[in-house]
C-alpha positions in Angstrom: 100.2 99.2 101.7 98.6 102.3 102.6 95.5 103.8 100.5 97.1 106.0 98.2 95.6 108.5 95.2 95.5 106.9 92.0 94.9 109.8 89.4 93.7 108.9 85.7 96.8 108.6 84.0 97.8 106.5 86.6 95.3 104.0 86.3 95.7 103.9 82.9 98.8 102.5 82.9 98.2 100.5 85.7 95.2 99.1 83.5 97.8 98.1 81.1 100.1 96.4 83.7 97.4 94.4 84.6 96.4 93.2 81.2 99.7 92.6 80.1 101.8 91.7 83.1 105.4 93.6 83.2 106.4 96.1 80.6 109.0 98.3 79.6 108.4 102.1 79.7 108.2 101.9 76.0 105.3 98.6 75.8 103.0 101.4 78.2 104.0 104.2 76.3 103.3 102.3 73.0 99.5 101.4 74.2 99.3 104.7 75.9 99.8 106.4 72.2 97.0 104.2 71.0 94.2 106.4 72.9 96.1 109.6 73.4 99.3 111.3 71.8 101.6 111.1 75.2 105.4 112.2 74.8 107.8 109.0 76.0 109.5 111.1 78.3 106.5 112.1 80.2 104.8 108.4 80.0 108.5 107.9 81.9 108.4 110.5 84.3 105.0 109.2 85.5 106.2 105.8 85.7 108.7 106.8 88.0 106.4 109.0 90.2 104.3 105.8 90.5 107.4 103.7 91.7 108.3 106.4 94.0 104.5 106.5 95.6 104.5 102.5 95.7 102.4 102.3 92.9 104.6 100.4 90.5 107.7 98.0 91.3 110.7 98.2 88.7 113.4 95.7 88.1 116.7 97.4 87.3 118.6 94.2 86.6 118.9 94.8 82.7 119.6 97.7 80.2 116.0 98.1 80.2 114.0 98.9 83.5 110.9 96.5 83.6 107.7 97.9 85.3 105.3 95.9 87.1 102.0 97.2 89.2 102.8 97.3 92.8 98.8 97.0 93.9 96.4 94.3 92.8 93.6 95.3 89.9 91.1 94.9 93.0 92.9 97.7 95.1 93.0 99.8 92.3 90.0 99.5 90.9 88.6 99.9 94.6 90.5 103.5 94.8 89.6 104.2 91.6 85.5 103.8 92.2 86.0 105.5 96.0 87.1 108.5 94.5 84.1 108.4 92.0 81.8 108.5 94.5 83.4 110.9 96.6 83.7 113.5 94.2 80.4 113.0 91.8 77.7 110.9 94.2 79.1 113.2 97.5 80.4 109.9 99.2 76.7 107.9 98.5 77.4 104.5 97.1 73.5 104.1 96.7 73.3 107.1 94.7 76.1 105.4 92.5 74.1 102.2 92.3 70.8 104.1 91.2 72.5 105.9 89.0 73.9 103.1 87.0 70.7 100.9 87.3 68.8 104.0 86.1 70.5 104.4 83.2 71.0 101.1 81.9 69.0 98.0 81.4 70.6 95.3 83.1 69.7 91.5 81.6 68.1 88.9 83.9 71.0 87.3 84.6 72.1 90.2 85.8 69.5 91.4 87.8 69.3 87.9 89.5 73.3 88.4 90.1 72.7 91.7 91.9 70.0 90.4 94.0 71.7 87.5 95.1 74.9 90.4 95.9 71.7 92.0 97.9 70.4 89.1 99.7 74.5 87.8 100.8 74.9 91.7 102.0 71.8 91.3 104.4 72.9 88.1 105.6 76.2 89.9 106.6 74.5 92.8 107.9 71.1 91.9 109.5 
């Protein structure tokens, strides 16, 4: 499947396809109304955009059109952190990284997790 823009309202529903598995328009839009006030006939519209882009599958078989996400959490998640630091680090992962580490302070455990992320990088890249 080829790498395709996910924008925020798109990954949010795509966050709850994940969690929850298949849905009806109405389950997303449901959740969706939990964080923001979203009319159900645009939470549909943009379901049907993302089925058209390859985003979402939908099984037409019953009354009621199940939705399921078309890419895995990994892709999206992927897409989603590429365009993060396109647009706000200028396409520097490193900058990204600093950032976060700067501004946060990680546990041991974690710090030993990200080195040993480090050291299997170099391995892989000597």
């Amino acid at each position: 499947m080829q790498n395709r823009k996910i924008t925020d309202s798109e990954l949010e529903i795509l966050q709850i396809l994940w969690a929850n598995g298949p849905s009806t328009v109405r389950t997303i839009h449901e959740s969706l109304g939990t964080e923001k006030q979203t009319g159900y006939t645009t939470t549909l519209k943009l379901m049907q955009i993302m089925f058209e882009k390859g985003l979402l599958t939908r099984d037409a078989s019953s009354r009621t059109h199940i939705y399921a996400a078309a890419i895995s959490e990994q892709s999206g998640k992927q897409q989603a952190l590429d365009k993060i630091i396109d647009s706000v680090f200028k396409g520097s992962p490193t900058k990204l990284v600093m950032q976060a580490l700067g501004g946060y302070q990680p546990s041991t455990q974690e710090i030993d997790a990200i080195k040993a992320y480090l050291d299997e990088l170099q391995k892989q890249n000597p």
